[in-house]
ROMAR-776217 format. One record per atom (N, C-alpha, C): chain; x, y, z; residue number from 1; atom name. Coordinates in steps of 0.2 Angstrom, whole numbers, plus 2048, in hexadecimal, padded with zeros to 3 digits. Example, Ala and Ser with C-alpha at 12.3 -4.5 7.8 and 13.67 -1.06 7.14 Angstrom:
[node "A"; [842; 7E4; 827]; 1; "N"]
[node "A"; [83E; 7EA; 827]; 1; "CA"]
[node "A"; [842; 7F0; 827]; 1; "C"]
[node "A"; [840; 7F5; 823]; 2; "N"]
[node "A"; [844; 7FB; 824]; 2; "CA"]
[node "A"; [840; 800; 827]; 2; "C"]
// end
This chain:
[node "A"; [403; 2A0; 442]; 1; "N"]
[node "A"; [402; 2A4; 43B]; 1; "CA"]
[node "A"; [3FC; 2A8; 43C]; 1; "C"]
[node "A"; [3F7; 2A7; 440]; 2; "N"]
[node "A"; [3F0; 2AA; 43F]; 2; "CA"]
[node "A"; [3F0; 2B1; 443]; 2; "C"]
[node "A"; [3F8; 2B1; 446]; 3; "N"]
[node "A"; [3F8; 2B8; 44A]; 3; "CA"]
[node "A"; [3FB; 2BD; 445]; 3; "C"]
[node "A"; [3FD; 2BB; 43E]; 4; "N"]
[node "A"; [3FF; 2BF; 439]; 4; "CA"]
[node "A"; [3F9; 2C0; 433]; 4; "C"]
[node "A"; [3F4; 2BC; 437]; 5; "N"]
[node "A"; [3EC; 2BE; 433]; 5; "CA"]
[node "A"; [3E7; 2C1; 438]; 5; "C"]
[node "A"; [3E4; 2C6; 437]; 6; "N"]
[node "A"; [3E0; 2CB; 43C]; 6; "CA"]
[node "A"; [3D9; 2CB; 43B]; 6; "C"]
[node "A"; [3D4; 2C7; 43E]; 7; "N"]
[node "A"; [3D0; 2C8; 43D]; 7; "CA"]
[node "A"; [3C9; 2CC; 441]; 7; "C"]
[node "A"; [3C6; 2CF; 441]; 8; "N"]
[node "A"; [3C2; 2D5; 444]; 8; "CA"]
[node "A"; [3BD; 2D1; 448]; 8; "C"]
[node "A"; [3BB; 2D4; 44C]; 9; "N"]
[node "A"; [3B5; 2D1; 451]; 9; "CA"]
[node "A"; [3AE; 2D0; 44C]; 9; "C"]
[node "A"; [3AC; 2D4; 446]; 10; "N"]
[node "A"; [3A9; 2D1; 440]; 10; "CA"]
[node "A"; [3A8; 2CD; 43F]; 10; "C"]
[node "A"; [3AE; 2CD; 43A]; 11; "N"]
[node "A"; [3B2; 2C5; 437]; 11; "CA"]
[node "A"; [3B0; 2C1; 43D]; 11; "C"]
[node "A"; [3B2; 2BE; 442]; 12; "N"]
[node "A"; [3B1; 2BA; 447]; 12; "CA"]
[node "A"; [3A9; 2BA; 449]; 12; "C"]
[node "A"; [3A7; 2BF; 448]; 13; "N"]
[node "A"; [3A0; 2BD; 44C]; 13; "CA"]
[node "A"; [39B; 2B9; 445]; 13; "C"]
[node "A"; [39D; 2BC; 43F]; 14; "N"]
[node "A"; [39A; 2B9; 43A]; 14; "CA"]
[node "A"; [399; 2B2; 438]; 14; "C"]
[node "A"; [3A2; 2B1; 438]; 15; "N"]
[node "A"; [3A6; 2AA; 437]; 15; "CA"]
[node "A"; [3A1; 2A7; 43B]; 15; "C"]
[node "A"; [3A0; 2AA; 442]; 16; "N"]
[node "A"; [39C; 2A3; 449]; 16; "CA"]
[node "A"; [397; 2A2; 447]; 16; "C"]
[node "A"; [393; 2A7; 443]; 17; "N"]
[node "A"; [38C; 2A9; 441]; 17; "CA"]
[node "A"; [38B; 2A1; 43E]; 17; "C"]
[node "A"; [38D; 2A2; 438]; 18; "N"]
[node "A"; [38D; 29E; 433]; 18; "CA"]
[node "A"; [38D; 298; 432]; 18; "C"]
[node "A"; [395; 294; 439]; 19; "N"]
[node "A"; [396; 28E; 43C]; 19; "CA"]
[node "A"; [390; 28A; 43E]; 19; "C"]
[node "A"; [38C; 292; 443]; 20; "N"]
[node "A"; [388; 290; 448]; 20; "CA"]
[node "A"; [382; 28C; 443]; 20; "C"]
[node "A"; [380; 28D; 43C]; 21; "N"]
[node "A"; [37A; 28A; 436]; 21; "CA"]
[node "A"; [37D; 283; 433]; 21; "C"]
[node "A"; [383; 284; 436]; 22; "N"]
[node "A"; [386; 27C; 433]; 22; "CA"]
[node "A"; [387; 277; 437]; 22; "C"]
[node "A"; [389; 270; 435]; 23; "N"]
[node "A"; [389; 26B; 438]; 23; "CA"]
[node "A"; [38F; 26B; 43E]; 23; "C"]
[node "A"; [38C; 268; 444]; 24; "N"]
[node "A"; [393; 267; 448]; 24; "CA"]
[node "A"; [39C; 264; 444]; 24; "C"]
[node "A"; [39E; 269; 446]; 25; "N"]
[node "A"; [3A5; 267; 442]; 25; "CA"]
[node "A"; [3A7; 268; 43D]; 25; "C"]
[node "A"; [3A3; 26F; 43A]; 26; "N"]
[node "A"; [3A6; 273; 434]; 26; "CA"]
[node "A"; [3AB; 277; 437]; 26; "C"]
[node "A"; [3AF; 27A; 431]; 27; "N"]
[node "A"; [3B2; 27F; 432]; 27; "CA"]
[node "A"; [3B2; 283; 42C]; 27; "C"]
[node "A"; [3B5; 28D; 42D]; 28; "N"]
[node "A"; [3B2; 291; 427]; 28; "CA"]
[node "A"; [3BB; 290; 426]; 28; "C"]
[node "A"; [3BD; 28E; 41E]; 29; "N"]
[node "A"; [3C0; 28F; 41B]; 29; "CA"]
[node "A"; [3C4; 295; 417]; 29; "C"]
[node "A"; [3C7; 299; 418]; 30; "N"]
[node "A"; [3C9; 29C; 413]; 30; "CA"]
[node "A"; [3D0; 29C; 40F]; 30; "C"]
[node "A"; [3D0; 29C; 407]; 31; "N"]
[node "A"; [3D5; 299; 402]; 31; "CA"]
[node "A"; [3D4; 2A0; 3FE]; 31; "C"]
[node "A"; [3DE; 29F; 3FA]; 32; "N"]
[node "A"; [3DF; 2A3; 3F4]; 32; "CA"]
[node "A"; [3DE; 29F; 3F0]; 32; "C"]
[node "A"; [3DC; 2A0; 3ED]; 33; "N"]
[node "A"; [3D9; 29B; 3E3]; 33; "CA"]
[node "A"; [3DB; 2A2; 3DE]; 33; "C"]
[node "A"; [3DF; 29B; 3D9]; 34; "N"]
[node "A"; [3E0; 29F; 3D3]; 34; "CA"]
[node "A"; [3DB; 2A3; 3D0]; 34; "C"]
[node "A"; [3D9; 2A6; 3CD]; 35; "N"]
[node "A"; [3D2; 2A9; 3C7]; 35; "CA"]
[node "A"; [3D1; 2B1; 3CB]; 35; "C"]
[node "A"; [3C9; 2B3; 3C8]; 36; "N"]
[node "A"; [3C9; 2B8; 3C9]; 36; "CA"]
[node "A"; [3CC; 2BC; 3C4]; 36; "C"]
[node "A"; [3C9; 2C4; 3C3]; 37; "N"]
[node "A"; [3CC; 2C6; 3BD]; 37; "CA"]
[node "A"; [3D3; 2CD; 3BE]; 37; "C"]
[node "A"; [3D6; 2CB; 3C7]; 38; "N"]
[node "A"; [3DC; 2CD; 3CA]; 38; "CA"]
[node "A"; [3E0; 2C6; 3C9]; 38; "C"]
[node "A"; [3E0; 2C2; 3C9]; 39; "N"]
[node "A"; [3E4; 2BC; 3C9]; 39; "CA"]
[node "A"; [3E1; 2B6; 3CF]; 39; "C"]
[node "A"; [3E1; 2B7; 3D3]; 40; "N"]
[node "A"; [3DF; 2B4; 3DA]; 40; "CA"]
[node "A"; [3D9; 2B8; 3DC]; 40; "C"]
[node "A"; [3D6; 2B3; 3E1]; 41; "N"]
[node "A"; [3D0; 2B3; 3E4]; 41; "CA"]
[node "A"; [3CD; 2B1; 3ED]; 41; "C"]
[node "A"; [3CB; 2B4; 3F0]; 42; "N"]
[node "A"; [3CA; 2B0; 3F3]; 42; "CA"]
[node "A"; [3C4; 2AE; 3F5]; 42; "C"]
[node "A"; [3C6; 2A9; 3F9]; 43; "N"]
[node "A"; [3BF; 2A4; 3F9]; 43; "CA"]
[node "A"; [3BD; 2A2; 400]; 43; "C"]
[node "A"; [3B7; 2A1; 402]; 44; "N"]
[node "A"; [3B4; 2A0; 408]; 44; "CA"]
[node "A"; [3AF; 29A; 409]; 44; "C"]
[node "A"; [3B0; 295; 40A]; 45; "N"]
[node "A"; [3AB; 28E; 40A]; 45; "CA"]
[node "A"; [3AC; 28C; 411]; 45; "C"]
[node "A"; [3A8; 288; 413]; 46; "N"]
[node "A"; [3A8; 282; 417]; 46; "CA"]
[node "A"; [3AA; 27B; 415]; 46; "C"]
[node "A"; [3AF; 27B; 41C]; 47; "N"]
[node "A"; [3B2; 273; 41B]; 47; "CA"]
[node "A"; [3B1; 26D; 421]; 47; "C"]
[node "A"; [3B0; 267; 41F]; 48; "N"]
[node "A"; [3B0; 264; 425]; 48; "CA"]
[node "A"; [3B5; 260; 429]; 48; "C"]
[node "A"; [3BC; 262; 423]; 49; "N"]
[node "A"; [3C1; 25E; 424]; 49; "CA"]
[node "A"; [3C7; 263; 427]; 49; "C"]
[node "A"; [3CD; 262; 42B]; 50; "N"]
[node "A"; [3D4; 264; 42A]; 50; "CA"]
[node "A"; [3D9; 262; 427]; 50; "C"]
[node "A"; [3DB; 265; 422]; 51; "N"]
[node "A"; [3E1; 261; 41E]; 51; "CA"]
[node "A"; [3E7; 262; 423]; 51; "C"]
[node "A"; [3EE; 25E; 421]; 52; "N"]
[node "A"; [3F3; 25F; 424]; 52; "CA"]
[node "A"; [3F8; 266; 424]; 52; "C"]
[node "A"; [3F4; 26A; 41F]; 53; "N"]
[node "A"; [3F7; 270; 41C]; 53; "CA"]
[node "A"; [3F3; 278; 421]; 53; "C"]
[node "A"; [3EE; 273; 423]; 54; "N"]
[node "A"; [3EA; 277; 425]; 54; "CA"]
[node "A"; [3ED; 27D; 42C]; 54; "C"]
[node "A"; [3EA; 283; 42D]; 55; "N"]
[node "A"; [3EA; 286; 432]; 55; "CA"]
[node "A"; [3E6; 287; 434]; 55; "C"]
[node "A"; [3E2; 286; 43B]; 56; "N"]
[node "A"; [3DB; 286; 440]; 56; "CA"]
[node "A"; [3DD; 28B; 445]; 56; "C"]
[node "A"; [3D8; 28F; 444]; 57; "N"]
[node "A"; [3D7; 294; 448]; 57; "CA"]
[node "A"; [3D1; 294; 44A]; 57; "C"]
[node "A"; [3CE; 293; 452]; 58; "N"]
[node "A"; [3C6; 292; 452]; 58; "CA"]
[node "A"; [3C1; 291; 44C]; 58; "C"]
[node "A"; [3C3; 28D; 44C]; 59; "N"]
[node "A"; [3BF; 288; 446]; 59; "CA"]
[node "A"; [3BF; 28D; 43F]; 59; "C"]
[node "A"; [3C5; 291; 43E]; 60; "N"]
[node "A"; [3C6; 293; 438]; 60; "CA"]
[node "A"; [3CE; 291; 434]; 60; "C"]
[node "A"; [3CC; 28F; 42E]; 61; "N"]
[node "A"; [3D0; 28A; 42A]; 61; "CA"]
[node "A"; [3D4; 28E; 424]; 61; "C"]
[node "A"; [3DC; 292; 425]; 62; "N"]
[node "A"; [3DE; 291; 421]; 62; "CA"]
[node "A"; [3E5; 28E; 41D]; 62; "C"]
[node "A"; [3E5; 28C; 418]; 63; "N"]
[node "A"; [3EA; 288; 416]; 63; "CA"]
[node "A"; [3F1; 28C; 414]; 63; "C"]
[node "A"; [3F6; 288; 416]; 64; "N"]
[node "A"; [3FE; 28C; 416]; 64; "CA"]
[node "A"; [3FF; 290; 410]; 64; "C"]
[node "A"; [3FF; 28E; 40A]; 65; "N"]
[node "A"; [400; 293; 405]; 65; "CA"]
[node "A"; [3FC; 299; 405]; 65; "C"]
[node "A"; [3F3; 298; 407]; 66; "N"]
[node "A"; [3EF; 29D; 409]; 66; "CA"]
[node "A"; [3F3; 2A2; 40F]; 66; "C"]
[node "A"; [3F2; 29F; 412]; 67; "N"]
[node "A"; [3F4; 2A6; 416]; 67; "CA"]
[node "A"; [3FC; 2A8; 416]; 67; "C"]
[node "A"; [400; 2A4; 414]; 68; "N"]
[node "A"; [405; 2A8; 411]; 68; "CA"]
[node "A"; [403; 2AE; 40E]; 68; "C"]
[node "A"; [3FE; 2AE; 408]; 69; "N"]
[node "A"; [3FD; 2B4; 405]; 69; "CA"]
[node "A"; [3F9; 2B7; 407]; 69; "C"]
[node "A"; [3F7; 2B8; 40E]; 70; "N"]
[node "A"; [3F2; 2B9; 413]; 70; "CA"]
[node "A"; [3F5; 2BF; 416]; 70; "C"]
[node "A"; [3FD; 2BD; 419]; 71; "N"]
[node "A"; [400; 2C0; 41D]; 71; "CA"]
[node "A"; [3FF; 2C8; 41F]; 71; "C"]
[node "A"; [3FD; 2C7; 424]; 72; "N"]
[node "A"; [3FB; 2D1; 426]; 72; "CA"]
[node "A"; [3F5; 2D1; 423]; 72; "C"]
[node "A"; [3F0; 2D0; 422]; 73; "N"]
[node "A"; [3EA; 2D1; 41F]; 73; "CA"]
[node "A"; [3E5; 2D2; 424]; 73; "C"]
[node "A"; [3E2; 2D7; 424]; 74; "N"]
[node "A"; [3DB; 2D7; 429]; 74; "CA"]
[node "A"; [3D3; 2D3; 426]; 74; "C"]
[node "A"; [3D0; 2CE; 428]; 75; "N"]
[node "A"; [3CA; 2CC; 428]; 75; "CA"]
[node "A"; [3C3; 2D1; 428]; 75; "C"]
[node "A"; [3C0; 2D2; 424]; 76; "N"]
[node "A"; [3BA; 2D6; 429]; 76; "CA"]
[node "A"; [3B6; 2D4; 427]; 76; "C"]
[node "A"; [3B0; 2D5; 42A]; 77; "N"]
[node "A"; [3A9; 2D3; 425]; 77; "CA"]
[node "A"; [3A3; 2DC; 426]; 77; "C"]
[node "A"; [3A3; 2DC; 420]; 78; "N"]
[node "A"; [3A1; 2E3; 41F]; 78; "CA"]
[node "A"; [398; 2E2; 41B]; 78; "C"]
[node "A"; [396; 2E9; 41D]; 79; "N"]
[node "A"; [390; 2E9; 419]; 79; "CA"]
[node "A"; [390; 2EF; 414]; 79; "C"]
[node "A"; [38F; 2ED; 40D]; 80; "N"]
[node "A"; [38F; 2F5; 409]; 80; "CA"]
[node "A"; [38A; 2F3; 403]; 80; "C"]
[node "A"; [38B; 2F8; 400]; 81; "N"]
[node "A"; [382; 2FA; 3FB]; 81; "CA"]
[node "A"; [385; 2F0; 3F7]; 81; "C"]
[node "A"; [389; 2F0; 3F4]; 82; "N"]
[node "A"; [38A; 2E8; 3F2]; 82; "CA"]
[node "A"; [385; 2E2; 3F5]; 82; "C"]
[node "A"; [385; 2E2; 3FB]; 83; "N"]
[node "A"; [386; 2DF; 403]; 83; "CA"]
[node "A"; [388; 2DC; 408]; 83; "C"]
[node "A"; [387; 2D7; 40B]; 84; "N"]
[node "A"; [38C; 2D7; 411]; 84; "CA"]
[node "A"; [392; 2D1; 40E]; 84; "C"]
[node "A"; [397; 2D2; 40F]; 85; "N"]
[node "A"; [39C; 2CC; 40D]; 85; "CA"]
[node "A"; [3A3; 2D0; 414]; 85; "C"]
[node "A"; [3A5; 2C9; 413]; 86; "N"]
[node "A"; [3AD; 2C8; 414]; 86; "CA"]
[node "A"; [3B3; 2CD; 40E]; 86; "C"]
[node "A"; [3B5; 2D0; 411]; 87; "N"]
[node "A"; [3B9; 2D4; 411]; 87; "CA"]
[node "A"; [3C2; 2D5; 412]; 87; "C"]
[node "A"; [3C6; 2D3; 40E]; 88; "N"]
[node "A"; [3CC; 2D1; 410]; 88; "CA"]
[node "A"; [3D1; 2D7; 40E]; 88; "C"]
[node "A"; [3D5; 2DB; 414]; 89; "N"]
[node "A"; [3DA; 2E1; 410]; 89; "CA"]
[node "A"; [3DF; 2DE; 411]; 89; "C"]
[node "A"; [3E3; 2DC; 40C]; 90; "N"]
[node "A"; [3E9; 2DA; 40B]; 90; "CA"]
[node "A"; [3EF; 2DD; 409]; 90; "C"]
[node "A"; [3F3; 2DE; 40E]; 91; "N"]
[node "A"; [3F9; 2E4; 40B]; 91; "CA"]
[node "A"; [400; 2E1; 405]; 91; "C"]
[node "A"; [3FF; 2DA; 405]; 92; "N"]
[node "A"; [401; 2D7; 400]; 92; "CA"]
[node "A"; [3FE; 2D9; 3F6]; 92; "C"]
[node "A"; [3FA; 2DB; 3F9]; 93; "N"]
[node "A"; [3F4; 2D9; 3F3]; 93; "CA"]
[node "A"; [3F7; 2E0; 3ED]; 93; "C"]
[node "A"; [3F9; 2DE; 3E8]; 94; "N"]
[node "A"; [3FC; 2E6; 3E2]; 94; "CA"]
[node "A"; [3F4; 2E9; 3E0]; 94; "C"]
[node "A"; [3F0; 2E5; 3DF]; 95; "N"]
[node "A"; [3EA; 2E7; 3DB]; 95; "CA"]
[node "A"; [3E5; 2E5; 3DD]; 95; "C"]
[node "A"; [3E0; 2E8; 3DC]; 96; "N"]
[node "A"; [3D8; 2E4; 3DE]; 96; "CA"]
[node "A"; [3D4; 2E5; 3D8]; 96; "C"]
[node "A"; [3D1; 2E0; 3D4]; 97; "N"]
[node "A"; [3C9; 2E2; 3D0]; 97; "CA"]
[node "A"; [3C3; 2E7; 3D5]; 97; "C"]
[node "A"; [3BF; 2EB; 3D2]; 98; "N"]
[node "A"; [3B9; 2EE; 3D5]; 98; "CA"]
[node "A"; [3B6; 2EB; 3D8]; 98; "C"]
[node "A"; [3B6; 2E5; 3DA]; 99; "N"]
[node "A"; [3B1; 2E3; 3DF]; 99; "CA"]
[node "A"; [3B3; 2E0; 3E4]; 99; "C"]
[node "A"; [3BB; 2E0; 3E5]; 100; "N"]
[node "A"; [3BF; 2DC; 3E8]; 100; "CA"]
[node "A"; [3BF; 2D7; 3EA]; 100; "C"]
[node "A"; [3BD; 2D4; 3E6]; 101; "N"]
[node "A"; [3BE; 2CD; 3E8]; 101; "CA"]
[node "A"; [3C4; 2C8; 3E5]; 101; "C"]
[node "A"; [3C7; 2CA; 3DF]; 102; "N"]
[node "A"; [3CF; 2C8; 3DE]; 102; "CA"]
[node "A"; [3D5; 2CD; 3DD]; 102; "C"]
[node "A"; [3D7; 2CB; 3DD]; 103; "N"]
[node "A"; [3DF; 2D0; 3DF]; 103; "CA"]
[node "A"; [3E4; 2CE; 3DB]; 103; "C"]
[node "A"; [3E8; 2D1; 3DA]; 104; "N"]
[node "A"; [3F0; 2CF; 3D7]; 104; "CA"]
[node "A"; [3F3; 2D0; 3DB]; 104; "C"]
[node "A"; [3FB; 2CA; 3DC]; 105; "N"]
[node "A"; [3FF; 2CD; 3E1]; 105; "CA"]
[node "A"; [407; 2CE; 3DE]; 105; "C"]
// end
């Protein structure tokens, strides 16, 4: 499933960054959650468990319905006058709010 999610040497070097400030045996998570002022949103935490639903890819976590709506989607992690954040272009996605952080699909 994670060859149908694309992640940029960024995104991976960031993800490592951040693991590397955590406890041994975390992993970065990432989820669609309902809300936000598109409908969905997505979301970026630290987990220290895998669920049975879960996808791992080098200690990145995400769950089958997530990345169902994932599908084809590039990871980045960008820097802009906002700041630096994670970055998700999703060709599923109809609409984005201005600060894209949720979407409609």
């Amino acid at each position: 499933m994670f060859k149908e999610i694309k992640f940029t040497d960024k995104a991976i070097k960031q993800i490592n960054n951040l693991l590397s400030k955590k406890s041994p045996g975390s992993f970065f998570r990432i989820a669609i959650k309902g809300g936000g002022c598109s409908g969905f949103q997505y979301e970026f935490t630290f987990d220290n468990e895998i669920s049975n639903d879960d996808l791992n890819y080098e200690k990145i976590l995400i769950d089958k319905t997530s990345a169902d709506l994932l599908k084809g989607s590039e990871v980045d992690y960008v820097s802009e006058l906002i700041g630096d954040q994670f970055k998700i272009s999703n060709p599923q996605s109809k609409s984005s709010c201005g600060c894209g952080v949720s979407f409609s699909i």
